[in-house]
N, C-alpha and C positions, 0 to 999 in steps of 0.2 A: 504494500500500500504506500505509494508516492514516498518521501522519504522515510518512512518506518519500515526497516525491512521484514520487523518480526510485531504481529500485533496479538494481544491477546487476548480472547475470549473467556469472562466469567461465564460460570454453569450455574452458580449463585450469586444473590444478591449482594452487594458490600453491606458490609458492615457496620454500620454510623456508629459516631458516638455524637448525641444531640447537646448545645448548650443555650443558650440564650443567645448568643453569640452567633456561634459556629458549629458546621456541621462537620466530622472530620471523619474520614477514614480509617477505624479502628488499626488499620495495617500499619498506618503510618502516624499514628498518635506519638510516639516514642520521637520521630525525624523532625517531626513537627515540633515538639516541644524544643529540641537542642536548637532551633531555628529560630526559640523564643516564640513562636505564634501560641499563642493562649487566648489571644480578643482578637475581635475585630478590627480593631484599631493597630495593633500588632504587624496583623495581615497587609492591611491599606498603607500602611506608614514606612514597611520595607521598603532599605534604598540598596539594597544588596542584589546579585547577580546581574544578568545581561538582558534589556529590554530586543526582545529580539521580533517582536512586532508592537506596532502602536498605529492605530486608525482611531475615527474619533470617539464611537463608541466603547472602545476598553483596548487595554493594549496586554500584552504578554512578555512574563519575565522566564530568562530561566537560570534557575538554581542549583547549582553542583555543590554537591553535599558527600563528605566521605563517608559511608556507614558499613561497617564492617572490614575498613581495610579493601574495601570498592569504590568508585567514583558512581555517584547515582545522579540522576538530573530530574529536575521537575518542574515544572510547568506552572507558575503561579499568574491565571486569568483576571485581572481585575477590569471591573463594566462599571464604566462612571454613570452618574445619575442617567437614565434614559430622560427624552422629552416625555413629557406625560401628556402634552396636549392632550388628546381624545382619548386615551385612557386615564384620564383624571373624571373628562364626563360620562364616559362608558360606567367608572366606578360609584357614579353616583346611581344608576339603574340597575346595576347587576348585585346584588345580593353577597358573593361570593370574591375573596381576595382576588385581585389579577396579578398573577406571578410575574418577575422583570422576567426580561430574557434570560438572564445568566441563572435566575432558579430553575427554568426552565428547563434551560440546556442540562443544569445538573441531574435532573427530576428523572429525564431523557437515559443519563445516563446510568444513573444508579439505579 
């Protein structure tokens, strides 16, 4: 798949671990911590690794991290405020939260 030469398929669900916060991937709670992300603010306020795309809705960092005497790399997406024009008046008729993109996308994935 394009440059990922090796992609993998989960057979089960990930694993969350939920906060007020953040949702984290129980696999990677341990990477995450030494990376210091514990809030929100944590996450958004990282000026470490290499922004390796940026368009205007959210841009991508990525993050090399030794864990275990390996080099691992990760992918941190962050999605600035979307406009909300007509999903601000949509959310006055519709009943139900309207998810941003990026919960979306994650929704998608997990």
């Amino acid at each position: 798949m394009g440059d990922f030469p090796e992609v993998l398929k989960y057979s089960a669900p990930i694993d969350c671990i939920e906060t007020n916060e953040l949702v984290i991937n129980r696999e990677y709670q341990d990477i995450l911590s030494r990376l210091g992300f514990d809030s929100f603010e944590s996450v958004w306020r990282y000026s470490g690794g290499e922004i390796v795309k940026r368009i205007t809705e959210r841009w991508v960092t990525r993050i090399d991290i030794d864990v275990d005497g390996r080099k691992r790399h990760f992918f941190l997406k962050r999605h600035h405020p979307e406009r909300l024009r007509g999903r601000r008046l949509l959310a006055l008729f519709v009943q139900k939260q309207i998810l941003s993109q990026g919960r979306r996308e994650f929704d998608t994935i997990c």
